[in-house]
Structure formats: C-alpha cells, structure tokens
C-alpha positions in Angstrom: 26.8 5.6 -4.0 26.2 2.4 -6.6 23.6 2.7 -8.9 22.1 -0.4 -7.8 21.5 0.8 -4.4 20.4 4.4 -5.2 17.3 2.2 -7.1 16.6 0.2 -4.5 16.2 3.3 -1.4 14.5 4.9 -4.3 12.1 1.8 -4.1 11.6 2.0 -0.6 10.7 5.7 -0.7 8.2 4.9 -3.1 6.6 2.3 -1.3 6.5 4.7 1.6 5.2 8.0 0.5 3.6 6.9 -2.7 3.4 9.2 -5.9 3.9 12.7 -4.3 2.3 14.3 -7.4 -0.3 12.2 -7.5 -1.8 12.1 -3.7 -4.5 9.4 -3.0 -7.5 9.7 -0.6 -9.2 6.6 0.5 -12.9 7.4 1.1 -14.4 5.9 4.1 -16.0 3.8 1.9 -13.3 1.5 0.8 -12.4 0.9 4.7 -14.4 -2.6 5.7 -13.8 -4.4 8.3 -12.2 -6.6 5.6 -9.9 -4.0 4.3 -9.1 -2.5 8.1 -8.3 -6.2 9.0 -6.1 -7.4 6.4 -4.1 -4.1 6.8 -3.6 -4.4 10.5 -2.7 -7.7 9.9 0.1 -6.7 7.4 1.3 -3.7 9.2 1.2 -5.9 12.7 2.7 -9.0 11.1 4.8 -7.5 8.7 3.2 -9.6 5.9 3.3 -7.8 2.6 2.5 -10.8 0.7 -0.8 -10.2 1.8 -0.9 -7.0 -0.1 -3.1 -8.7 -3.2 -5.4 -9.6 -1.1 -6.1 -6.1 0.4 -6.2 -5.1 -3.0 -9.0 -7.6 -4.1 -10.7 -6.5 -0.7 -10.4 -2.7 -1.6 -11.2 -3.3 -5.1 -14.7 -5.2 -3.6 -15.3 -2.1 -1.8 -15.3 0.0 -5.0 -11.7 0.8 -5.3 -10.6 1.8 -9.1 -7.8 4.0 -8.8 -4.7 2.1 -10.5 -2.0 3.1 -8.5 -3.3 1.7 -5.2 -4.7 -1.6 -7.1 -1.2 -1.5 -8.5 1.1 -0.9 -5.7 -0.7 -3.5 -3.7 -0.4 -5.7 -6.7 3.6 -5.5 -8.0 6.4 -7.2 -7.0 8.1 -4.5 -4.1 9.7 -3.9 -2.3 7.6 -3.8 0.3 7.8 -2.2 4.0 6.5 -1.5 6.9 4.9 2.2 6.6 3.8 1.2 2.8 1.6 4.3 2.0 -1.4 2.1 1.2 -1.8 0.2 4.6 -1.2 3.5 6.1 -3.6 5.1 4.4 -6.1 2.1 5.3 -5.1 2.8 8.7 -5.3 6.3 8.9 -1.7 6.6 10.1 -1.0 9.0 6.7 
C-alpha cells in the first residue's frame, strides 16, 4: 500500500475513534441545546465545516480539554462517525 494512502486511512481512523490512550468524556454539562444541535446538524447533514462552531459552543459550555477544541478546530479529514459529534451525541 502507498505511503500516501496508508496516512490518509490513518486520518480517518483518527477522526473516528480519537486518541485511544487518551479517552475523552463529555460531562453532561458541555451538552446544550446549542452543542446537541450543531452536532445533529453535522452528523445529519454531513457538514464538518461546522465543526468550529461546535467547538466555540462547547468551549462556552466550559469545554478546555485541547484535543476536542483541537479536533473540532484542524483541518481533517473529517467524517461521518467523528468521535466528537458522537460523543455529543451519545452514540460512543
């Protein structure tokens, strides 16, 4: 397999299950109707560009933890089952 695709499925795992050493909870806390919204709306509409704003949203609902403010925040790739917006959701 090319080295250039081996990176970018390694990408796309990322953006799926995250850090695996480095787990992240989401206290219900950081889940607002804003937060819950925006991520429905990206999971539903397959919209990752929207994926700053859930971070400003999650960051307003006392979110500091650098990965997730990160993730939501870099370039990509981004799909659907994104371990953020899952974890918003409760689907992970």
């Amino acid at each position: 397999m090319a080295t250039k695709e081996r990176r970018s499925q390694l990408a796309i795992l990322r953006d799926i299950f995250g850090n695996p050493f480095r787990p992240v909870t989401l206290p219900p806390s950081w889940l607002t109707p804003t937060a819950v919204g925006l991520a429905e709306a990206i999971y539903a509409d397959r919209v990752s560009d929207r994926l700053p704003i859930l971070a400003d949203a999650l960051q307003d609902a006392g979110c500091e933890d650098a990965d997730i403010l990160a993730h939501c925040r870099g370039e990509g790739p981004h799909v659907r089952g994104c371990w953020v917006v899952d974890g918003v959701l409760g689907k992970s």
